[in-house]
C-alpha positions, 0 to 999 in steps of 0.5 A: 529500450528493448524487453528480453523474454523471461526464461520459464521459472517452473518446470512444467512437468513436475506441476500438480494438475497443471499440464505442460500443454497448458503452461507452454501455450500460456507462456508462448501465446500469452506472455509471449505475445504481450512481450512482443507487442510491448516492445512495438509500441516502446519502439513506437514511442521512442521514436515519437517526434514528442514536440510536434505529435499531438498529445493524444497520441503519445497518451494513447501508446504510453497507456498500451505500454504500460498495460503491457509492461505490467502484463509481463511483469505479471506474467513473470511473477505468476510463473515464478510463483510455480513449481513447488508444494503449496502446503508446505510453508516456511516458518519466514513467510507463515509467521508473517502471513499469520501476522497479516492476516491473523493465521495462513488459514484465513489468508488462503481462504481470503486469496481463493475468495477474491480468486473465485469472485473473478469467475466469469470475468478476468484479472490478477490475484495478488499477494503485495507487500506494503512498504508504507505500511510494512505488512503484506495484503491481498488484492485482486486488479481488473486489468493489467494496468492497476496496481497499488502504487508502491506495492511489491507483488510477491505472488501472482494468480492469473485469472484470465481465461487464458490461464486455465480455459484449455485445459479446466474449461469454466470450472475455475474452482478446479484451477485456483485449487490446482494453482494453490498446490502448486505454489512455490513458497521458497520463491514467494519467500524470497521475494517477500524477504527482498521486498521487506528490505525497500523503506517506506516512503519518507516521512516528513522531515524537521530536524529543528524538532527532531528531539519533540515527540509527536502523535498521529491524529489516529492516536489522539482519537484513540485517547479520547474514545478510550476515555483517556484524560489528554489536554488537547491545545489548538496552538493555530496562530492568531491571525488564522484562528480569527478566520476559522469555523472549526475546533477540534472537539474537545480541544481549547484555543490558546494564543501561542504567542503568550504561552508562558501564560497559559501553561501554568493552568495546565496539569502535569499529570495528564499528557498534553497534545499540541496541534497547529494548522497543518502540523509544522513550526508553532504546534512543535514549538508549543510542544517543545516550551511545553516539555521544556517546563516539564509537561508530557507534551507531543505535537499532532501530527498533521495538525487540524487538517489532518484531524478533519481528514481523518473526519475527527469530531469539530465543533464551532469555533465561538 
């Protein structure tokens, strides 16, 4: 595998406050450098005998590797977020930072704050979208290594030394204030509408209970803090709920093997949640008889270890 150089996104000339010096030796020297040197060791890698090279070694080079595989990447992405009037945003990407972040005031001044908190030391400021959680958020990374995993960076703020010594010594205020004016909002908004079109992560899967309606364990706390009436139902099977310490506050056991028993003593005017151990077969099927008989009946997803994990409230299980 061999990496190939990243032609200049940004035309130095034309920056605010940021000299062509200042990004011309930054492109050379820098990301030039961590190019060079990733294609080395991916060579040194790939021509490994993996069967009889002690495994510290191969550790050591993929860990360099991959520290310079994200220092280009990031390298690329900071020069790309260049080049244009960092005042002047779309409706796409101001809408969705004021979604985020309750208005693009506030994110500017929460970027520029974690920013400034690298004054003195060194690292990256970015602004990543989530597909797991579908919004955007900003982050700072330490070294070129760290990231959040599924996270796609849309905007990039180099805060090595590297990127502003020559030219703003330590005055790192004057250097993000010039990178902020300097941000190009069409290319970040690009990206971000790329990015948006990745799914998130898939969820579980049970097509045997794709017709029963579920609810999150977050949800339920919710209800319950909020003073909903909810009749909450521990459906973990017999056999598992001889041996537990702990119930789910406010919730009530009941063998969901005679459930045709049991459901008569429950309202139909409250919503019924069903939960079994870890959210699978017996709290969905519960949930299905349940609504089947006419309850508004879901199932919680993830079931009591999910509500422990989430550290809802339990009590003893007498």
């Amino acid at each position: 595998m061999n990496y190939h150089i990243a032609p200049l996104f940004c035309r130095p000339w034309t920056l605010n406050g940021m000299s062509p010096r200042l990004i011309e030796s930054h492109y050379e020297h820098n990301y030039g450098a961590a190019l060079n040197r990733l294609n080395s060791v991916t060579s040194e890698l790939e021509a490994l005998d993996v069967k009889t090279t002690p495994a510290q070694v191969i550790s050591r080079l993929s860990r360099e590797q991959t520290t310079l595989l994200n220092s280009t990447l990031l390298h690329e992405l900071y020069f790309a977020s260049l080049g244009g009037d960092g005042r002047t945003l779309s409706d796409t990407i101001a809408g969705a930072l004021a979604r985020d972040f309750g208005s693009v005031d506030r994110w500017r001044h929460e970027f520029i704050a974690l920013a400034e908190a690298l004054t003195g030391d060194s690292g990256w400021i970015l602004l990543t979208w989530l597909p797991r959680d579908g919004r955007l958020i900003n982050h700072s990374a330490s070294d070129h290594a760290e990231s959040i995993a599924g996270g796609i960076p849309i905007l990039a703020l180099d805060m090595y030394e590297h990127a502003y010594h020559i030219e703003y010594g330590a005055n790192t205020t004057a250097y993000i204030a010039a990178f902020m004016r300097n941000i190009h909002w069409g290319a970040v908004e690009a990206r971000y509408t790329d990015a948006i079109k990745v799914s998130p992560p898939r969820s579980l899967d049970q097509p045997e209970f794709k017709d029963v309606p579920s609810i999150t364990p977050e949800e339920v706390q919710e209800m319950l803090s909020s003073g909903k009436r909810v009749q909450i139902i521990d459906t973990r099977p017999r056999h598992y709920s001889t041996r537990a310490q702990d119930i789910v506050e406010g919730a009530v056991w009941r063998d969901p093997e005679r459930i045709e028993e049991w459901m008569a003593s429950l309202s139909k005017d409250e919503p019924v949640v069903t939960f079994c151990v870890y959210g699978f077969h017996i709290g969905c099927q519960s949930a299905a008889a349940l609504r089947k008989a006419g309850f508004d009946a879901r199932y919680m997803a993830g079931g009591h270890y999910a509500w422990k994990a989430i550290k809802g409230p339990v009590k003893l299980f007498a």
